[in-house]
N, C-alpha and C positions, 0 to 999 in steps of 0.2 A: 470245736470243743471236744479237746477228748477226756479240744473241747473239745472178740471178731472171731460145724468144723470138722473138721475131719478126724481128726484127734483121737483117738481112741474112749478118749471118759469126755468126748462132746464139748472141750474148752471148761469144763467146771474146775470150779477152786476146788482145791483138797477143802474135808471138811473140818471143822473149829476142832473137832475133836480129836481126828488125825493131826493137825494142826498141834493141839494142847500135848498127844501123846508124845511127839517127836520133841518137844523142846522141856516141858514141864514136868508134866505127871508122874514121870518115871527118876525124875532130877538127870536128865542126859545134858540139860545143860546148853552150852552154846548150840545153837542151829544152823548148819554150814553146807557147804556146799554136797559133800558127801550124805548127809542127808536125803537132799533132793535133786537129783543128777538130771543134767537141761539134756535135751535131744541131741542127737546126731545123726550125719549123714553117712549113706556107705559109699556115695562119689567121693570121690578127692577131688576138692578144690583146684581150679585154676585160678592164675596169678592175671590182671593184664586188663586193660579195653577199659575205654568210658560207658558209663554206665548212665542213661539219661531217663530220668522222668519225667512225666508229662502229669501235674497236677495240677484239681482244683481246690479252691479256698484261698489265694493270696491276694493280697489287697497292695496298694504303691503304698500305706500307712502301717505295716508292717516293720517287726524291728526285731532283732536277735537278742534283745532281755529274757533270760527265760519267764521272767513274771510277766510276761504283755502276751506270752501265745496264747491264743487263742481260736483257734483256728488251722484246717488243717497243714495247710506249705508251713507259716511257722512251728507247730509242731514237731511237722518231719523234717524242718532246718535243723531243731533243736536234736532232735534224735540222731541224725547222724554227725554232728559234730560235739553233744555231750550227753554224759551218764548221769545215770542216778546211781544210788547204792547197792539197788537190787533193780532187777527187774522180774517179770512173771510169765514164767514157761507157758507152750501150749497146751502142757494139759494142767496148767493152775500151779503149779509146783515155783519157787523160787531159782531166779537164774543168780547166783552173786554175782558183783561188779565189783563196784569200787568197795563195797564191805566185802567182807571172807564171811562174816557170822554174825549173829547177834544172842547174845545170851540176854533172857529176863529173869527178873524176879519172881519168888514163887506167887507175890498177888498181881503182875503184869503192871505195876506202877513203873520198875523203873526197867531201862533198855539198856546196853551195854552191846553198840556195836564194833567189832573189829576192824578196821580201817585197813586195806590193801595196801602194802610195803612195794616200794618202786616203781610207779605210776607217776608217771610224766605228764602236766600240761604243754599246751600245743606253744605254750612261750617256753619250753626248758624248765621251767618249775616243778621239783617234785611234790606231788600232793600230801596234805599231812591233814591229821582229824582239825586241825585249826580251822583249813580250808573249809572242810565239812561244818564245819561250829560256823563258822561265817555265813554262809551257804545259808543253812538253817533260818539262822536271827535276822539276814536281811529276808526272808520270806514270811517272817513271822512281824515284820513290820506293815504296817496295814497300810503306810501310802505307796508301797510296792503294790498293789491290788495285785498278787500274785491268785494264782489259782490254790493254792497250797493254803491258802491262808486260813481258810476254815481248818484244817487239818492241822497246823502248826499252833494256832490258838485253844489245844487240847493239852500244851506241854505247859509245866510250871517249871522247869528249868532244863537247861541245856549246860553241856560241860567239855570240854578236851583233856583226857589224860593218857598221856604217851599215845600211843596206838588206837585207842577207842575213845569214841563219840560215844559218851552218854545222856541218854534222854531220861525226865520222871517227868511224870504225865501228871495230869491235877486229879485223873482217875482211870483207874487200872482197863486199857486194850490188848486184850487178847489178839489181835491182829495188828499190830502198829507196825510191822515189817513192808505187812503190804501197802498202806497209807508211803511210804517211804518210797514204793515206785513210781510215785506222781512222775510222768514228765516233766514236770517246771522245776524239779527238784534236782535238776543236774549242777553236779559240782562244779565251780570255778574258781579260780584261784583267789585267793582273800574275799570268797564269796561274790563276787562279779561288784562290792562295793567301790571298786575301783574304778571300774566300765563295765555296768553291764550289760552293755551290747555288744561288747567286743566279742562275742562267738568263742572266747577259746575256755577251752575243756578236754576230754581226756580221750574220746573216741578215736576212731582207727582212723576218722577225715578229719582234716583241717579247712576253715571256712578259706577262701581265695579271692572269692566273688559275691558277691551283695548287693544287689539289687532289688530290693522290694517291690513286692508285685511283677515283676516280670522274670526275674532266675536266679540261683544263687552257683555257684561252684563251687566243688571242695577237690581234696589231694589226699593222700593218703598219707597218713603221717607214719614216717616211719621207726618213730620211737614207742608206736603203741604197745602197751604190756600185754596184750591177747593176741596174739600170733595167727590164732584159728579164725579170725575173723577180717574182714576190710579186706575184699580181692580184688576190687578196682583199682587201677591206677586213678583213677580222677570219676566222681558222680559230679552230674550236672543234673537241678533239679528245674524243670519251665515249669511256669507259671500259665495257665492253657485252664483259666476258665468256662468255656465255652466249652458244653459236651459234646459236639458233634466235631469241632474240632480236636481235641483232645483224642477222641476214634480214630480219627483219620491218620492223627501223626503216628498213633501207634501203626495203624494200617500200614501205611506207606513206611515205616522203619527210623521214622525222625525220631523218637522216642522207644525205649523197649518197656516202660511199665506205664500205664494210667491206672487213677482211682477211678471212682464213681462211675463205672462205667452204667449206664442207664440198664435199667432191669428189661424196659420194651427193645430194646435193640439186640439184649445177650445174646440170644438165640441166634442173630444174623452172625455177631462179630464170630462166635464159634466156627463156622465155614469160614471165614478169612482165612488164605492160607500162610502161614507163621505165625499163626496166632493163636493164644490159648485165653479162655476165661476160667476167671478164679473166683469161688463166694463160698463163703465162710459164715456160719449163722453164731452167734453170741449175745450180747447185751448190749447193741445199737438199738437207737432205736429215733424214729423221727418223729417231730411234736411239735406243736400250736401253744405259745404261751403266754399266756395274761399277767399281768400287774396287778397282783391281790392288792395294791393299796393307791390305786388311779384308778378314775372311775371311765368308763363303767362298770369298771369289771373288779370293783372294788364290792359289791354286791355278789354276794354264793350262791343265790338264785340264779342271777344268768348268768353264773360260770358252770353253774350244771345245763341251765339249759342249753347251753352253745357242747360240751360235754355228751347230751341225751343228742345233739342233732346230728352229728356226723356217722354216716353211714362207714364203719372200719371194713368190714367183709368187700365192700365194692371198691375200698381206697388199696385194700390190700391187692386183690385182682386185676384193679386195672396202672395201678402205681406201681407195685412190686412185682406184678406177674408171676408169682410165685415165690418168688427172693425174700418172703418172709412171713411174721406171723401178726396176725392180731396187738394190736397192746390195749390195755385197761386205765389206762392214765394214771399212772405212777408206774415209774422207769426200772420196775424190776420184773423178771420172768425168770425162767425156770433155771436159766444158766447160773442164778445166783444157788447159792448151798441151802440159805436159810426162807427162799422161797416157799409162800404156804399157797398150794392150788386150792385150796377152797373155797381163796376170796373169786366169787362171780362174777362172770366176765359183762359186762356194760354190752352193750348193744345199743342199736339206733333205735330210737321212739322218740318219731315225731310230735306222736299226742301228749307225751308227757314233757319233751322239749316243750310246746306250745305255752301248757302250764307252768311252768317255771316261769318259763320267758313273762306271760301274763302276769304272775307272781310279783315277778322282780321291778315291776313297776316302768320299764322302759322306755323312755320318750317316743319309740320308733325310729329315731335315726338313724342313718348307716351305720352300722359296726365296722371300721376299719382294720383288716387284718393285712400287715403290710408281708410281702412274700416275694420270695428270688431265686431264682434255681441254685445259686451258691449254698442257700440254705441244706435242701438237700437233691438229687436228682429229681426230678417231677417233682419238685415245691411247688407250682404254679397250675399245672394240672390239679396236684391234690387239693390247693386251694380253691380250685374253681368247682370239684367235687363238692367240697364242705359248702362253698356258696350254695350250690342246687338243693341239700340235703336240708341246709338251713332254710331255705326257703320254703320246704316243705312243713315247716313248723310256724310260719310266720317271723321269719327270723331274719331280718335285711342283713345280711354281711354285703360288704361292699369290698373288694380286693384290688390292691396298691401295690403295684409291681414298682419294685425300688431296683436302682444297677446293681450290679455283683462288687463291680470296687466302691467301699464303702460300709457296706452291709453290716459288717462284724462290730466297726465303729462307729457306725451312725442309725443303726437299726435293732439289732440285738442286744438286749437290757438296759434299753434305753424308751423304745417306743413302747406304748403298752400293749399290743396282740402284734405278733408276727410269727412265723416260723424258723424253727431253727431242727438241729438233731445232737445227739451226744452219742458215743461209741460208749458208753459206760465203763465203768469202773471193773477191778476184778473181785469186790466186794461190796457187801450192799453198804456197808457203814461207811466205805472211801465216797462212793455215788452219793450219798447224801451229807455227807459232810462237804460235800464239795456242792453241789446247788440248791438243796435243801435247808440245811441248819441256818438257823437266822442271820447269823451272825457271819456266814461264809460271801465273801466276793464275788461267786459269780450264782448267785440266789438270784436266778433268772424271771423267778414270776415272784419275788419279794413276798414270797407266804414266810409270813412269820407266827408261829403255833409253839407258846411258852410249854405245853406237851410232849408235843415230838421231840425238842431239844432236849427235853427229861428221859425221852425214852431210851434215844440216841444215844447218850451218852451209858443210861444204864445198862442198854444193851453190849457197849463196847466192853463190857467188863465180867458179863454174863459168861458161865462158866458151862453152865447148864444148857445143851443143845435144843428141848425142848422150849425148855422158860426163854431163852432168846428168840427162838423162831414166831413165840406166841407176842412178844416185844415189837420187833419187828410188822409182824403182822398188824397191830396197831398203829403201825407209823404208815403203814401201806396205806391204809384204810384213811387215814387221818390226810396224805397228801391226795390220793384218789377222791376224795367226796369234799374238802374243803379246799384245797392247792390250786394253781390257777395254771395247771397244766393238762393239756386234753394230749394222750399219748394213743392216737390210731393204730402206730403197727412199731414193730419191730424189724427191722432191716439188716437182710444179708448185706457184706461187703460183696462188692461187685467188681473183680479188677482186671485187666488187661493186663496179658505180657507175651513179648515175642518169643515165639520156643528154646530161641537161644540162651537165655535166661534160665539157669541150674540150682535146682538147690531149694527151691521154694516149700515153704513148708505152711499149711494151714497154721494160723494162730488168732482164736477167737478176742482175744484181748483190745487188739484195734487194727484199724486195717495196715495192710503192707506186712504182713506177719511182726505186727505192732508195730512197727515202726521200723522193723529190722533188715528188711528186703536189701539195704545197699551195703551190711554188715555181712550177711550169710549166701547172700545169691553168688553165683557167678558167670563167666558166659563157659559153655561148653557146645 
């Protein structure tokens, strides 16, 4: 699910206001690249070498639609073989892609992006706002269950005229640019309604190999319109769910980048020699989630009390070993702009778990919390934490260790309590419009709050920095005390790469510096 600093401003988004200044306030008009200029390096790129990753998250049910990723290998298939419109710098700023700009309206109803002139698909096709326009409306089709869909169900109509894609919203976002770097929003040719699994799109690789759940290949395509990027001759992506495996092949040089590398081990893999770790602190963060509308945990009572019994301080210590921070159960913290610290941070109470739990009327039965390390690194540890904590409230969890192939499609918003994690968004209105709003596909704990929907949207159109933050702050409050997601900590990205690997650049966004590590790295 994405389903990630070093950075100088800590990975934060610019704020709504800086935001409003550059495009609005002053009528400057379209918002483009010169604007908000993406990083660089002072190496010069090398040209050359395969480039091999060693990832977890792929399943053999796994498929190159951009609407089915979910999960990380598909994700990072989709990133290196397509774009989106925009993407988002490491310190929050806008990178353009396939748009040059987007000018709005002075009330943020309607968008007017620029479409990039001589950009090639990986079939010789040149891209045109058509493309885009297609793209769009098969995302905004709801038996696509794209991830976008909550986000695309904000537009009341979509347009192609010459060069620009235009969007009017049913009510005015002041951020709808960034909504637009969804991952699953990459372009393909007549919209992928033709095949949309055929992997092809505009990026500097082209797909070769496809293999689900076990690897994919890609080449470099040499008609890519960005020049500055795609230094491999060839990325190979393995599929290496097993963490200790996954160590070893970077150890021993099978692989030069892993994810997930485990927070208890970082410290060892640092003394390997060629070896470098990498963590990055942002808006991940890993979570336990309930079924507001399957019982038992269709009851608020014992979703707080399951909520009041988890020790976070001992889950953070002994799970994250430092790689991260507390969370308060709702998926936002300080790396968002409109972030309000006032709301009080939850802690463990047994005695008041107890009562809830009593409260809620309970059979006593097992609680089943089903859990996998694919979920996140030490999902199974942390689960077995939450068991003892719970138990200290009278609180029977019972834990269901499920396989890793499998998980995403026969476990996650399907079952009703299991563990999962999300890298978050780069805005708090993209994060809940994508698993919170009622009405959003992958509304993982099915709270549906006819409020929050109201708020959400009024907030997308809030102009006023504080009257939003205060907006906001009620939908905090409103997922945190009634939502059926219990959020212990927040998580560094943790990652492994062999020194020869150049170019690396912190980006709190998501991990692999978003997604971009086989676009920007090189070997030197």
């Amino acid at each position: 699910m994405t389903k990630d600093s070093n950075s100088p401003t800590n990975g934060l988004p610019l704020s709504r206001r800086t935001f409003l200044n550059a495009t609005m306030a002053v009528g400057i008009g379209a918002l483009g690249a010169s604007a908000f200029p993406g990083s660089t390096h002072a190496e010069t790129p090398k040209k050359g070498g395969i480039l091999k990753m060693g990832l977890g998250g792929g399943e053999s049910t796994n498929s190159l639609d951009p609407a089915a990723a979910i999960s990380e290998v598909p994700v990072h298939t989709l990133r290196t073989w397509g774009e989106p419109l925009l993407d988002i710098n490491p310190d929050g700023t806008f990178d353009w892609r396939l748009a040059e700009s987007a000018e709005p309206s002075k009330d943020a109803k309607t968008w007017a992006f620029k479409i990039r002139g001589g950009v090639q698909f990986h079939n010789g096709k040149t891209m045109t706002a058509e493309d885009v326009l297609a793209t769009m409306r098969r995302h905004s089709d709801a038996k696509t269950k794209s991830a976008a869909l909550g986000i695309m169900r904000g537009i009341a109509d979509m347009k192609a005229d010459g060069d620009k894609f235009i969007v009017t919203l049913a009510a005015p976002n002041i951020g709808l640019p960034f909504l637009m770097s969804t991952s699953a929003l990459v372009i393909q040719p007549n919209g992928g309604l033709d095949n949309p699994g055929a992997g092809i799109g505009t990026n500097a690789y082209r797909v070769v190999e496809n293999v689900p759940g076990v690897r994919y290949g890609f080449e470099r395509f040499a008609n890519y319109w960005d020049q500055s990027r795609g230094h491999f001759d060839q990325v190979q992506i393995l599929v290496i769910n097993d963490p200790s495996a996954r160590t070893a092949a970077l150890q021993s040089g099978q692989v030069h980048i892993i994810t997930k590398v485990s927070p208890k081990i970082a410290h060892l893999l640092k003394r390997a020699p060629g070896v470098e770790v990498k963590n990055v602190t942002g808006r991940a963060h890993y979570v336990f989630v309930m079924l507001c509308d399957t019982a038992p945990f269709d009851n608020n009572d014992l979703r707080m009390a399951l909520k009041l019994a988890i020790d976070r301080e001992e889950m953070v210590d002994k799970i994250l070993a430092g790689y991260g921070k507390v969370g308060n159960d709702f998926p936002i913290n300080g790396a968002y702009a409109d972030f309000d610290d006032t709301i009080p941070q939850r802690t463990f109470d047994p005695v008041k778990a107890a009562e809830y739990y009593k409260k809620s009327g309970h059979d006593g039965s097992p609680i089943i919390l089903r859990v996998s390390d694919v979920a996140f690194p030490g999902a199974v540890d942390a689960a077995q934490l939450f068991q003892q904590s719970a138990a200290k409230a009278g609180i029977p969890l019972q834990i269901k260790q499920e396989p890793g192939d499998g998980y995403w499609s026969e476990v996650w918003n399907k079952q009703p309590f299991c563990a999962t994690y999300w890298g978050g968004r780069p805005t708090q209105d993209q994060m809940y419009s994508t698993v919170y709003l009622s009405t959003a596909d992958w509304n993982e704990t099915h709270f549906k709050n006819k409020k929050f929907d109201e708020l959400l949207v009024q907030a997308r159109g809030e102009f006023d920095d504080a009257k939003r933050k205060a907006l906001y702050k009620e939908m905090d409050l409103l997922v945190r005390d009634e939502g059926g997601t219990i959020c212990p900590m927040f998580n560094d990205y943790v990652e492994g790469i062999r020194s020869e690997v150049k170019g690396w650049e912190a980006n709190s966004v998501w991990e692999l510096m978003n997604g971009l590590a086989p676009h920007k790295c090189w070997f030197g």
